[in-house]
C-alpha positions as CSV (number, residue, x, y, z in Angstrom):
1,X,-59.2,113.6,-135.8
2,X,-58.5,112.2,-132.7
3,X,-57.3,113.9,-129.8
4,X,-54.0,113.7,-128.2
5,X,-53.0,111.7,-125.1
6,X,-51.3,115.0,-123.8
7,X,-54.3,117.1,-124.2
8,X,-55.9,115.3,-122.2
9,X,-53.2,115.9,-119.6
10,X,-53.7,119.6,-119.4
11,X,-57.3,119.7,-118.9
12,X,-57.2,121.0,-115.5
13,X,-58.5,118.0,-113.9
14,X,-55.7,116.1,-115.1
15,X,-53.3,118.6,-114.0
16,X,-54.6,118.7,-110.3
17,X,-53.9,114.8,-110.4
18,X,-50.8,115.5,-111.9
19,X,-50.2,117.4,-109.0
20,X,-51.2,115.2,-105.9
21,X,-49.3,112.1,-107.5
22,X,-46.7,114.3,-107.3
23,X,-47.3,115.4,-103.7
24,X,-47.8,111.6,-102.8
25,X,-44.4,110.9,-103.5
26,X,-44.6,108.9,-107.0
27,X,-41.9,109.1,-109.2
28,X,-42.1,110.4,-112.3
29,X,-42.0,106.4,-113.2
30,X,-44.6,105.7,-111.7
31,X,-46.5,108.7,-112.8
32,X,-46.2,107.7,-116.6
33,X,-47.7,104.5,-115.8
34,X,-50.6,105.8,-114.0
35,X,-51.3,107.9,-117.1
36,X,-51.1,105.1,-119.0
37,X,-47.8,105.7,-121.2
38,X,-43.8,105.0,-121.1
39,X,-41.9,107.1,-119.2
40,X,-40.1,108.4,-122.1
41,X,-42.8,110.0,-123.1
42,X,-44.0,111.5,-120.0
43,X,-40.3,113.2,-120.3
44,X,-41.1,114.8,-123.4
45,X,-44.7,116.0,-122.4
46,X,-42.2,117.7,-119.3
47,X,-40.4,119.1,-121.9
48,X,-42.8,120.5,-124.3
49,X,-45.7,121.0,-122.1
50,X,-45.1,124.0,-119.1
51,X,-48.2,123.2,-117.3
52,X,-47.3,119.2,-117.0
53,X,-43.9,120.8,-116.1
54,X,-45.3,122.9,-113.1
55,X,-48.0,121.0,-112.1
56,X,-45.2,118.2,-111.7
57,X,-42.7,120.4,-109.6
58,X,-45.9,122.1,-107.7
59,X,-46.5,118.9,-105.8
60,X,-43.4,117.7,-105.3
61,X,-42.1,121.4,-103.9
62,X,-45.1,120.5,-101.6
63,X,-43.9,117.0,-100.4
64,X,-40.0,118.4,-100.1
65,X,-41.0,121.1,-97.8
66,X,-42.6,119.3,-95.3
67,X,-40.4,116.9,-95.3
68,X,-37.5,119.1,-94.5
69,X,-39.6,120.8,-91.7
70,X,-40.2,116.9,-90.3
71,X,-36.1,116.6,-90.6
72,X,-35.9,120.1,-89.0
73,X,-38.3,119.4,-86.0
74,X,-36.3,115.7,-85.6
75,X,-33.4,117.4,-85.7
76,X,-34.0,119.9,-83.1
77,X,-36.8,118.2,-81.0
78,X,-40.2,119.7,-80.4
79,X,-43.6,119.4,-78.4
80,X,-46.3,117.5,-79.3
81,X,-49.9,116.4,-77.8
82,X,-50.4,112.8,-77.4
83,X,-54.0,111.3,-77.1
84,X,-54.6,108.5,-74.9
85,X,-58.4,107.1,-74.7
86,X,-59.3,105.3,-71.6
87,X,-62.5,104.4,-70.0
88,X,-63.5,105.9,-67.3
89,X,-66.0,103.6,-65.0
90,X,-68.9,104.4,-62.6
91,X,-70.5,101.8,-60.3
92,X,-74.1,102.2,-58.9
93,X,-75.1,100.8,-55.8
94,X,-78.5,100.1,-54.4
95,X,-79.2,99.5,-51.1
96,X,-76.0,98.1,-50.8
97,X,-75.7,96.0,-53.9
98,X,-74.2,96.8,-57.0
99,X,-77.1,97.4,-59.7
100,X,-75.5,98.9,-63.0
101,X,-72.0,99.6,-64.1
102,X,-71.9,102.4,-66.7
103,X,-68.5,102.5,-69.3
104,X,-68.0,105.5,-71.3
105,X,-64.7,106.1,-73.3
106,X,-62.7,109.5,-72.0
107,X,-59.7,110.7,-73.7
108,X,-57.1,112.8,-72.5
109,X,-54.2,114.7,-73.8
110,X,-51.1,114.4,-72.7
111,X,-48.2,117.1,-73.6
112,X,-44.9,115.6,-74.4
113,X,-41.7,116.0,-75.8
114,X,-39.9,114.5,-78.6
115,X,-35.8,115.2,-78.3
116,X,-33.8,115.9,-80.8
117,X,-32.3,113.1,-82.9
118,X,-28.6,113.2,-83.1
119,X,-28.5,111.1,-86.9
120,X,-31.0,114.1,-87.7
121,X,-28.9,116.6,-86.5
122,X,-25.6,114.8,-88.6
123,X,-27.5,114.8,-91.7
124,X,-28.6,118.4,-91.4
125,X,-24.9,119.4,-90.7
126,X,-23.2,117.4,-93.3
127,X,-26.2,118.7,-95.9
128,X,-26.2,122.6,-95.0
129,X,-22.5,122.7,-93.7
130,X,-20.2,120.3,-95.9
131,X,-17.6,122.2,-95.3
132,X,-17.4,121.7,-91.9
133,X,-19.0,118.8,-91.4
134,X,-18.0,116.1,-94.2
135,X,-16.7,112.7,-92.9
136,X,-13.2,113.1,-95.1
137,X,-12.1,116.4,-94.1
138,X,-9.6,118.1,-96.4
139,X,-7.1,119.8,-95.2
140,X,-4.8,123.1,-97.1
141,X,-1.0,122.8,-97.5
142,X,1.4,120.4,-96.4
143,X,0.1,117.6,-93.3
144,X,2.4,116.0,-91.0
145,X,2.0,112.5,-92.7
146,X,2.9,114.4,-96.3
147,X,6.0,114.7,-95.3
148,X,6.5,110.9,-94.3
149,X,5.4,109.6,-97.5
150,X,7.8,112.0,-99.4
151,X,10.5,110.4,-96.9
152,X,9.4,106.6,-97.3
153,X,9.1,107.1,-101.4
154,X,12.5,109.3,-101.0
155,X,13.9,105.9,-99.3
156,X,12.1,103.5,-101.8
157,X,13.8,105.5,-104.7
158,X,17.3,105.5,-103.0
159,X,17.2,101.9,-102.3
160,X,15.7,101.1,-106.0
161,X,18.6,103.4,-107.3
162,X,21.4,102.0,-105.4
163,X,20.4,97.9,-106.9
């Protein structure tokens, strides 16, 4: 008898790969078609299968978490060390004339900062603080303009009601 396509998927091999296409940001899409069958039936293999299931949310866990210690650092800015190659020159004279010019590549770091990105810092806010920071805020009880549509659909009425 032949074996199954999702035996072969958790050999551990398979699951490691699994794992890294995760990491690398496929989705789960694109995942099925690099093992080679329908989506469909990659949701099923989730379903019935634990280690496809974890090896799956393993990587991705991975991926999310730096990426929302990138937003964080954005967010609030950080240092960072930039490396800048140059070359650095020598001339040698002779007697007075120039006889060899020697070039050698030096690099040197340089600290800088990266500030902190206000759209970072909204989409933190609005993400981890709705509440407070949601474009359409809502507010409790009765609002000033409440009461002027009650009194301009009050008025609408009375003039409806008096034709």
């Amino acid at each position: 008898m032949a074996k199954s396509k999702a035996n072969e998927w958790l050999e551990q091999d398979k699951l490691t790969l699994l794992e890294a296409w995760a990491r690398d940001g496929l989705t789960n899409e694109q995942i099925a078609n690099n093992m080679g069958i329908n989506a469909s039936t990659l949701y099923d293999y989730i379903n019935k299968y634990d280690k496809i299931s974890n090896a799956l949310k393993k990587g991705k866990e991975v991926v999310d978490i730096e990426v929302e210690n990138a937003l964080y650092k954005n967010a609030t800015g950080f240092w960072y060390d930039d490396v800048v190659v140059s070359t650095k020159k020598e001339v040698l004279y002779e007697n007075g004339k120039r006889i060899k010019e020697i070039s050698e590549p030096v690099s040197v770091t340089i600290r800088k900062f990266k500030p902190a990105e206000t759209t970072a810092q909204i989409f933190w806010l609005k993400n981890r603080k709705p509440k407070e920071w949601r474009d359409k805020v809502v507010y409790e009880g009765e609002t000033k303009t409440d009461g002027v549509i009650k009194d301009l659909v009050e008025a609408l009425n009375n003039v409806k009601n008096s034709k």
